[in-house]
NURO-537164 format. One record per residue (C-alpha): x, y, z; residue number from 1; residue in one letter. Coordinates in Angstrom, 3 decimals, padded with zeros to 6 digits. Layout:
# NURO-537164
<pt><u>X</u><v>Y</v><w>Z</w><num>NUM</num><residuo>A</residuo></pt>
...
# end
This chain:
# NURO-537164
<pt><u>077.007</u><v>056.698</v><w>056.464</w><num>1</num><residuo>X</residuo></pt>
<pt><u>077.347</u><v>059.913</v><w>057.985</w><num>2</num><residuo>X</residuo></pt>
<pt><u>079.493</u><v>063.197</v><w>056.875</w><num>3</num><residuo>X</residuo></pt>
<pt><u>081.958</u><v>062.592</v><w>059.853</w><num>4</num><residuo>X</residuo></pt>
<pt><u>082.238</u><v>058.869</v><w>059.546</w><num>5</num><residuo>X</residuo></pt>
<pt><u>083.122</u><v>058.528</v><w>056.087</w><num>6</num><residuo>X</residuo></pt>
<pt><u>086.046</u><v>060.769</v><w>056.631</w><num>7</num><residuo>X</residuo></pt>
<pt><u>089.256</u><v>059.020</v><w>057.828</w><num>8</num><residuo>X</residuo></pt>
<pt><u>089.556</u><v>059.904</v><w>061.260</w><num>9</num><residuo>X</residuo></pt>
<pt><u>093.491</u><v>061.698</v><w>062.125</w><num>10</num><residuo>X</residuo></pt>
<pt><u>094.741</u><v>063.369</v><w>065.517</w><num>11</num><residuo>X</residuo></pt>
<pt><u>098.078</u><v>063.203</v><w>064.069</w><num>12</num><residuo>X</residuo></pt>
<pt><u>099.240</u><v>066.721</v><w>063.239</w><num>13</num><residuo>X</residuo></pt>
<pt><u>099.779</u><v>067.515</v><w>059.500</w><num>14</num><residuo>X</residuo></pt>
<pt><u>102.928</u><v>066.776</v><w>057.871</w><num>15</num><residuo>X</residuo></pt>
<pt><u>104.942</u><v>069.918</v><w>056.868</w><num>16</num><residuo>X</residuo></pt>
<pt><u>105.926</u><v>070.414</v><w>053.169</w><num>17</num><residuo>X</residuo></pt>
<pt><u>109.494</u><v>069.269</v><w>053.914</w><num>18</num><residuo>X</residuo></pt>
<pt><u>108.511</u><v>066.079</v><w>055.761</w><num>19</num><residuo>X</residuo></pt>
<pt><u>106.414</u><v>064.927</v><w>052.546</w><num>20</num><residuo>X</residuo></pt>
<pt><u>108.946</u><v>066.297</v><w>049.631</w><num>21</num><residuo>X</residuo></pt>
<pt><u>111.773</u><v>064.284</v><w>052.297</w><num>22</num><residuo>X</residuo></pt>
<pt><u>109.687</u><v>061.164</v><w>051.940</w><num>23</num><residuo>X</residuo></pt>
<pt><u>109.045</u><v>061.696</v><w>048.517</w><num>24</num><residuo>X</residuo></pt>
<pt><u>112.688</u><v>061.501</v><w>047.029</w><num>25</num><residuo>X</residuo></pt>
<pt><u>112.918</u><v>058.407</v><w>049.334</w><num>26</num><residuo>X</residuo></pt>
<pt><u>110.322</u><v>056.703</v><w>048.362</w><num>27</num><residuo>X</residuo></pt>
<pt><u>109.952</u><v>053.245</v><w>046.907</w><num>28</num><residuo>X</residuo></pt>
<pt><u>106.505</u><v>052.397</v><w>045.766</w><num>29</num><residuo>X</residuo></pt>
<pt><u>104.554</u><v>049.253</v><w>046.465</w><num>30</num><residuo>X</residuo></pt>
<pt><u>103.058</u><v>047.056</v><w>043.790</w><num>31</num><residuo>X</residuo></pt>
<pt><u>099.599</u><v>046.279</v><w>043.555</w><num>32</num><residuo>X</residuo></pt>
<pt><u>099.968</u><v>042.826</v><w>045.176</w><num>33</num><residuo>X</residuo></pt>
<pt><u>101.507</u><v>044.791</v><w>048.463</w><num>34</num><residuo>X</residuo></pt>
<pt><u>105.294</u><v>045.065</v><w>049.060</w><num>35</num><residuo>X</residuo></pt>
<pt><u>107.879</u><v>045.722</v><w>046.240</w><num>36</num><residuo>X</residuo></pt>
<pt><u>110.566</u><v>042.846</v><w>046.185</w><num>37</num><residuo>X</residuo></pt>
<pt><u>112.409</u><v>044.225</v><w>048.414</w><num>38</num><residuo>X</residuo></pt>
<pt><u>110.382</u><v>044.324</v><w>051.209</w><num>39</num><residuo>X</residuo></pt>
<pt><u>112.196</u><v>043.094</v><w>054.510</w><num>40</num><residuo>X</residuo></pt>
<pt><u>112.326</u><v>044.457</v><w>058.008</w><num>41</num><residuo>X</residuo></pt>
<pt><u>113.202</u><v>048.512</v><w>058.760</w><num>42</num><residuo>X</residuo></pt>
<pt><u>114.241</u><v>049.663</v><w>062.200</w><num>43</num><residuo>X</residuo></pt>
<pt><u>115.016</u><v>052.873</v><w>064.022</w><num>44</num><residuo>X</residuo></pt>
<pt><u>116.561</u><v>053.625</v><w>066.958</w><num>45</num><residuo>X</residuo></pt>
<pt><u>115.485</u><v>057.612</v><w>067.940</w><num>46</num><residuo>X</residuo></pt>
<pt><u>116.692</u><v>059.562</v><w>071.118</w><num>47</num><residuo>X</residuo></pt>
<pt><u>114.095</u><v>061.816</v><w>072.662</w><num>48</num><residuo>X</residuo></pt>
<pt><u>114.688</u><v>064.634</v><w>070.817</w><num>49</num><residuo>X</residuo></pt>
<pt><u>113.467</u><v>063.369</v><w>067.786</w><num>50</num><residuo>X</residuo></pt>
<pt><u>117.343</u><v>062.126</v><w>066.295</w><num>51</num><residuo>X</residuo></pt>
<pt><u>117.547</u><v>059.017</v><w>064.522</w><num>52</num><residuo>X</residuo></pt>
<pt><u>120.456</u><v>057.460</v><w>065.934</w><num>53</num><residuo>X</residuo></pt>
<pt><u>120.760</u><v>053.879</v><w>063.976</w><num>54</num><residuo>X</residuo></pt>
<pt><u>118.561</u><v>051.655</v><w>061.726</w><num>55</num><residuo>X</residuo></pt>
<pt><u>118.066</u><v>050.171</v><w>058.827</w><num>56</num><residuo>X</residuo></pt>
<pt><u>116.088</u><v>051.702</v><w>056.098</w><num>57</num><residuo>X</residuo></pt>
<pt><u>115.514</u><v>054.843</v><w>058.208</w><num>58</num><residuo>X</residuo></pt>
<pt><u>116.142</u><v>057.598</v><w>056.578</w><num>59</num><residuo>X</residuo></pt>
<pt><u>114.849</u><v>060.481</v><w>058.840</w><num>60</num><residuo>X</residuo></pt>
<pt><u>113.487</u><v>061.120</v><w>062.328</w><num>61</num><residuo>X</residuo></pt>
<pt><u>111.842</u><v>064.130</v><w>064.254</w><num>62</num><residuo>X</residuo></pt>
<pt><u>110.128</u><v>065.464</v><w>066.967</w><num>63</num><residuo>X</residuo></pt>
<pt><u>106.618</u><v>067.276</v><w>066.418</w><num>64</num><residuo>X</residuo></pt>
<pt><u>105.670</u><v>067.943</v><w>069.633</w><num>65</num><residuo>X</residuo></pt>
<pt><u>105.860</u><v>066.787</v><w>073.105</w><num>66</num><residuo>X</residuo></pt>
<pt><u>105.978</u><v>062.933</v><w>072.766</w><num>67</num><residuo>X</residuo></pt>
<pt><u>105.344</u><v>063.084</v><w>069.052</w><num>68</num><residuo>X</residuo></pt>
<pt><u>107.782</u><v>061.793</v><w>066.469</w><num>69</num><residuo>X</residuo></pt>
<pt><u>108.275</u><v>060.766</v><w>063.128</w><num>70</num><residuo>X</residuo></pt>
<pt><u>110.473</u><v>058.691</v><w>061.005</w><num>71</num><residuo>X</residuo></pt>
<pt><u>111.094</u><v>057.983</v><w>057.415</w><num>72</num><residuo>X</residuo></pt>
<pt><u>111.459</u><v>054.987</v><w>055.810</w><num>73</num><residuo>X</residuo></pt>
<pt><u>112.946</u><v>054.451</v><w>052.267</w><num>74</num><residuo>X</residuo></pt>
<pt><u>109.694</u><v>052.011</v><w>051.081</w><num>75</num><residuo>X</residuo></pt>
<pt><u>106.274</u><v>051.872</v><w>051.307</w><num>76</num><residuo>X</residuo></pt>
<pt><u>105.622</u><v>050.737</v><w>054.775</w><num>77</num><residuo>X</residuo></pt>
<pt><u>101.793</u><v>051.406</v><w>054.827</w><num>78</num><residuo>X</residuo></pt>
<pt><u>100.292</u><v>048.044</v><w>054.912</w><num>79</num><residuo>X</residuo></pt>
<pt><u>103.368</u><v>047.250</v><w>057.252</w><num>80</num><residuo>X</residuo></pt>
<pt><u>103.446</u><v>046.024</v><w>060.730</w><num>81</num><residuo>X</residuo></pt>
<pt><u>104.726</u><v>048.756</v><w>063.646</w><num>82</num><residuo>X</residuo></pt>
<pt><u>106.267</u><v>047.343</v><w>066.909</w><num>83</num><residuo>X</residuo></pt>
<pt><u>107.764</u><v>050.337</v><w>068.686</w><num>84</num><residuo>X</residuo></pt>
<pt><u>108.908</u><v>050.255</v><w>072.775</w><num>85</num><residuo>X</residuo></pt>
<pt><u>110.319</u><v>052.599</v><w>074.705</w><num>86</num><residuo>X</residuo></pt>
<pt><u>114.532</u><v>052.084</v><w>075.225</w><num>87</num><residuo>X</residuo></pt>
<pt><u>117.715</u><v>053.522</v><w>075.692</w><num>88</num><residuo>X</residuo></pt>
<pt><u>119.522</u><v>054.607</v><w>072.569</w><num>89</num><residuo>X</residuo></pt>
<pt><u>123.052</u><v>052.883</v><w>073.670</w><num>90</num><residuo>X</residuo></pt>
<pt><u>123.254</u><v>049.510</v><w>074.615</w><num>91</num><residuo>X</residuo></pt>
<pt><u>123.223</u><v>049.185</v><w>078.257</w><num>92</num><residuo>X</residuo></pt>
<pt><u>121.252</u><v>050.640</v><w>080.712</w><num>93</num><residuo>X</residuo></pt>
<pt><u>118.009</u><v>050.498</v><w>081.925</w><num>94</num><residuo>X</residuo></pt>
<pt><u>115.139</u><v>053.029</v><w>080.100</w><num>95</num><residuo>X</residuo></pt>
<pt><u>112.637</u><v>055.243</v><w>082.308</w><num>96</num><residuo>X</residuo></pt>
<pt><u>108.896</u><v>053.589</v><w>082.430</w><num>97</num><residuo>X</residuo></pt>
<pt><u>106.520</u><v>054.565</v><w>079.598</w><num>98</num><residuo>X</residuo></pt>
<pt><u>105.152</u><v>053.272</v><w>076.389</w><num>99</num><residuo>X</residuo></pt>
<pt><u>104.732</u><v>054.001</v><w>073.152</w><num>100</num><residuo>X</residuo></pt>
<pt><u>101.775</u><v>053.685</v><w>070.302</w><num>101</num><residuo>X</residuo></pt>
<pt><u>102.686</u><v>053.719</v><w>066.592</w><num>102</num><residuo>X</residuo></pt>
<pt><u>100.449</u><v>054.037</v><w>063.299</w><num>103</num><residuo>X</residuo></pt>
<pt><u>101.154</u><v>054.889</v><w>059.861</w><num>104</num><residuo>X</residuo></pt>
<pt><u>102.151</u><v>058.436</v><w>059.285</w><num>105</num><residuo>X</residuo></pt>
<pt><u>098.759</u><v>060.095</v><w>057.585</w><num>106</num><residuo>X</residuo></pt>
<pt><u>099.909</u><v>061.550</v><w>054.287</w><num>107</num><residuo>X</residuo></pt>
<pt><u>103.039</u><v>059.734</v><w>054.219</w><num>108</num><residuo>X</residuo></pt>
<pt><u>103.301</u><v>056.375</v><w>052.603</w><num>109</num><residuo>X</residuo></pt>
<pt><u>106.815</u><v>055.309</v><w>054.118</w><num>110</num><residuo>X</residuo></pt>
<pt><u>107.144</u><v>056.855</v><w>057.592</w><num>111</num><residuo>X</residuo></pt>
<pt><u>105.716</u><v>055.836</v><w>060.983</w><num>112</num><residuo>X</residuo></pt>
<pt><u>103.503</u><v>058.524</v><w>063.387</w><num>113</num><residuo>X</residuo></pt>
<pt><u>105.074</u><v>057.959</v><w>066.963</w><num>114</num><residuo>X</residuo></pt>
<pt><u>103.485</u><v>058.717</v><w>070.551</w><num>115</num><residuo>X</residuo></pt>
<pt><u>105.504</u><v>058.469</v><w>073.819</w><num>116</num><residuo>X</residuo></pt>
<pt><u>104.166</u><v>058.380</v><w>077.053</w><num>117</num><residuo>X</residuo></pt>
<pt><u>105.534</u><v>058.098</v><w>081.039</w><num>118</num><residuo>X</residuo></pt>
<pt><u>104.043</u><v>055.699</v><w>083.101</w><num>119</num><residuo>X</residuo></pt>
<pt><u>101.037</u><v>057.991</v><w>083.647</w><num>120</num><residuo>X</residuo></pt>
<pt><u>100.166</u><v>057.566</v><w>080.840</w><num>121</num><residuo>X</residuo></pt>
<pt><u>100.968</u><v>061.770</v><w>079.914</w><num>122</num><residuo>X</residuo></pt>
<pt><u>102.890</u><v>062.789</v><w>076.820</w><num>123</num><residuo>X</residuo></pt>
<pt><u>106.364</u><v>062.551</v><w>077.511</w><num>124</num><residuo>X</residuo></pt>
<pt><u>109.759</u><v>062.812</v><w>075.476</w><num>125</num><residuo>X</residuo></pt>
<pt><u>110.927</u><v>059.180</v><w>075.427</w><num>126</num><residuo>X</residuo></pt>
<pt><u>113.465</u><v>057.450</v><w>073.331</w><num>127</num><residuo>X</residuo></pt>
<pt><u>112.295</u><v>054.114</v><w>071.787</w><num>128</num><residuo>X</residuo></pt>
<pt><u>113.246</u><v>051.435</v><w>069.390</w><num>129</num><residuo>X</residuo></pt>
<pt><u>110.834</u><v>050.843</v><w>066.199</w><num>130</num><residuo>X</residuo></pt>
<pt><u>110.495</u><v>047.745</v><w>063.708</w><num>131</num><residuo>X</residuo></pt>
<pt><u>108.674</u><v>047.713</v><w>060.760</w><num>132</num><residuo>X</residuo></pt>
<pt><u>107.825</u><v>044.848</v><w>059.282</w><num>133</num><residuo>X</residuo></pt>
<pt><u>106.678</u><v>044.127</v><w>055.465</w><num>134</num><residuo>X</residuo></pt>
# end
């Protein structure tokens, strides 16, 4: 195996000091058979600028960048399932075209790394709904 392909690969931007100490103090660790007892389903609801407004076991949301987020779970989520899509933060209305890819934040255990995109498929500030699942 090469050099480069033993490395894992990350296009995520690193995670500042505060982000990791943040999800530190949070943090509930997983056992070694997966999930502690407590695992259930997390959500977040974020508005494009990077504000958690709602969920459940969300403790913290951000923006990074254009169309980059992240959010903070209280648990382990990293052998978790991520369904995020884009959405309006209220409860009526209808949300602007895009989508929306989600992965495991690299370096942090219990939050979710969050891309949105327009319906061209460029970065774009987008407010979405996310569900983890454990």
């Amino acid at each position: 195996m090469s050099e480069s392909a033993s490395k894992i690969p990350t296009d995520q931007p690193p995670a500042s000091a505060e982000t990791i100490e943040r999800a530190r103090v949070a943090l509930v660790p997983a056992t070694f058979a997966g999930m502690p007892p407590t695992a259930q389903v997390f959500w977040a609801v974020v508005e494009a600028s990077g504000v958690l407004i709602r969920g459940f076991g969300a403790v913290a949301a951000s923006k990074i960048a254009v169309g980059q987020y992240e959010v903070v779970f209280s648990h382990d989520v990293s052998r978790s399932a991520f369904v995020g899509n884009t959405g309006l933060t209220g409860s009526l209305g209808v949300a602007p075209s895009g989508y929306v890819t989600v992965v495991g934040r690299f370096g942090v255990p219990n939050a979710v790394f969050v891309e949105t995109f327009n319906a061209a498929g460029n970065f774009s500030d987008r407010a979405f709904h996310l569900v983890v699942a454990s």
